[in-house]
N, C-alpha and C positions, 0 to 999 in steps of 0.2 A: 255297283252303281249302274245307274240306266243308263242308256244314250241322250236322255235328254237330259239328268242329270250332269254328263259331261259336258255338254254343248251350253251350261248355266256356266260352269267352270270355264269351259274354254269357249271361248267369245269364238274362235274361227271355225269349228268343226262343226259341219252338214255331214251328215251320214251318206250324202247321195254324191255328194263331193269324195268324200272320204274311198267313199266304195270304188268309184270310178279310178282314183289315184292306183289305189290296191290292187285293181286287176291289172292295172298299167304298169306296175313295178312288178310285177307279177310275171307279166308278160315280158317285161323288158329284162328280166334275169335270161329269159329260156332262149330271147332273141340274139342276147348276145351271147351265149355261149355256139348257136350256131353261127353269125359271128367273126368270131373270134375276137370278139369286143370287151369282154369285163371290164376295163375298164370305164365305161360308160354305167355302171351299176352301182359302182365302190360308194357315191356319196352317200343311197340311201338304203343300202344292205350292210347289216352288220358283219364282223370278222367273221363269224359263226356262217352266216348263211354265207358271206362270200368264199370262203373255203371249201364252199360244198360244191360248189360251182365251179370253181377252180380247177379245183381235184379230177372231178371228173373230165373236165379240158384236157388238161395237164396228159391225164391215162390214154384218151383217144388219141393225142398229139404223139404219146410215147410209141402206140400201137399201128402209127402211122395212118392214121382214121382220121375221116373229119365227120365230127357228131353234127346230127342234124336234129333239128327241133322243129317241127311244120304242122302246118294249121292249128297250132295252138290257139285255145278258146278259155278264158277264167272265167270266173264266178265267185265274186265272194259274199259270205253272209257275215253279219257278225252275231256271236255270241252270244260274248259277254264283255265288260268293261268294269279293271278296276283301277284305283290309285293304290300305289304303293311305291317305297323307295324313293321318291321323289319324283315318279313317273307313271303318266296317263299310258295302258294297257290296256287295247284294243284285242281280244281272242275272236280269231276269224276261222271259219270253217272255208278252204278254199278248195273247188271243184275245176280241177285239171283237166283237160282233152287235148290230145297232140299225138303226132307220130313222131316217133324216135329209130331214127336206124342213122348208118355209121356207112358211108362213103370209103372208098379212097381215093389214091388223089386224082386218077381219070375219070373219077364220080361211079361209078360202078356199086352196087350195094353189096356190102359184106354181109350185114345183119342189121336184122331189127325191120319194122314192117312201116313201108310209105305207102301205103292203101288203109290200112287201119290206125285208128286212134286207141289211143292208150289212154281211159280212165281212172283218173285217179281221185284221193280225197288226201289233202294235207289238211295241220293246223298251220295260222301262221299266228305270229305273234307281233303286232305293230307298238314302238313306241314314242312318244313323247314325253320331254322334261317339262314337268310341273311350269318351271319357271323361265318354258321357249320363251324366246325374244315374240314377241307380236306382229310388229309388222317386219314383212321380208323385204330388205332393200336387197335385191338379187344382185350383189356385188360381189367380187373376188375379194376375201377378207385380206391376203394378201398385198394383191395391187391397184385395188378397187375396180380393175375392169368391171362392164355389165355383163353379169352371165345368165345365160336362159338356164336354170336350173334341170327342165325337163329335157331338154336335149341329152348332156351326160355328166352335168356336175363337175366340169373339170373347166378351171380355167386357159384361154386359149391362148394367153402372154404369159403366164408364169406356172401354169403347168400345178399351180395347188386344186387340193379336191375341195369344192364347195362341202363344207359339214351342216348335212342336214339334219344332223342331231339338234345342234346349236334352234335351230328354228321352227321343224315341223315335224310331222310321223317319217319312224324310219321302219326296215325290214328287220325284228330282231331274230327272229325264230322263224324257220318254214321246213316243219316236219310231218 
């Protein structure tokens, strides 16, 4: 399927919209892992990608490190776009730049290099259900608070995560 093709289907997708979103979710994984935020991520990254992230917290925490993620810069392109499963599938090529090195707790550097960026190439894999809700009334489905979804998806009276499966593209895959 083309992108214009989906954007027939899906009444709310802009590609320039779309793109903008993606490096923002993009960057707001690597943000809060340094952080130590994830949960400000969990609404629109799936288990899979949030595991990855986690994991790797989790190991630095264990190793008495604190992971740093700096001057990160995204870029994403997309692919390709198909339906399947009941779900719009966005294949993105995303180009990473950032420095990664590992503190400890008087800040001091252990490893990894804060003068140089680390380039990388992932895929990511964005989804949407065929049959998201259309319009987004940004409410806590819980206790109807209003919630800014781009802040961190979590409502701030009852502690549910905004699902933004239910409504928009989420993070399924970033390998």
């Amino acid at each position: 399927m083309t992108i214009e093709e989906l954007a027939k289907k899906d009444k709310n997708f802009n590609s320039t919209v779309f793109i903008s979103k993606a490096n923002n979710m993009i960057k707001k994984l690597f943000n809060s892992v340094t952080l130590d935020e994830l949960d400000t991520v969990d609404h629109f990254a799936s288990d899979k990608v949030f595991n990855v992230f986690k994991s790797e917290l989790e190991e630095a925490k264990n190793n008495n490190e604190v992971l740093i993620y700096d001057q990160v810069n995204i870029q994403t392109d997309i692919n390709n776009v198909v339906e399947e499963d009941g779900l719009y599938k966005i294949i993105c090529s995303v180009y990473c730049k950032f420095c990664k090195y590992y503190l400890d707790s008087n800040g001091k550097l252990l490893r990894g290099d804060n003068d140089n960026r680390i380039e990388i190439e992932k895929t990511a894999i964005f989804c949407k259900r065929v049959d998201a809700k259309e319009d987004i009334v940004a409410r806590c489905l819980g206790c109807g608070t209003p919630l800014n979804i781009n802040d961190n998806g979590k409502c701030p009276n009852c502690g549910r995560i905004f699902d933004l499966e239910l409504f928009g593209y989420y993070l399924d895959s970033f390998e």
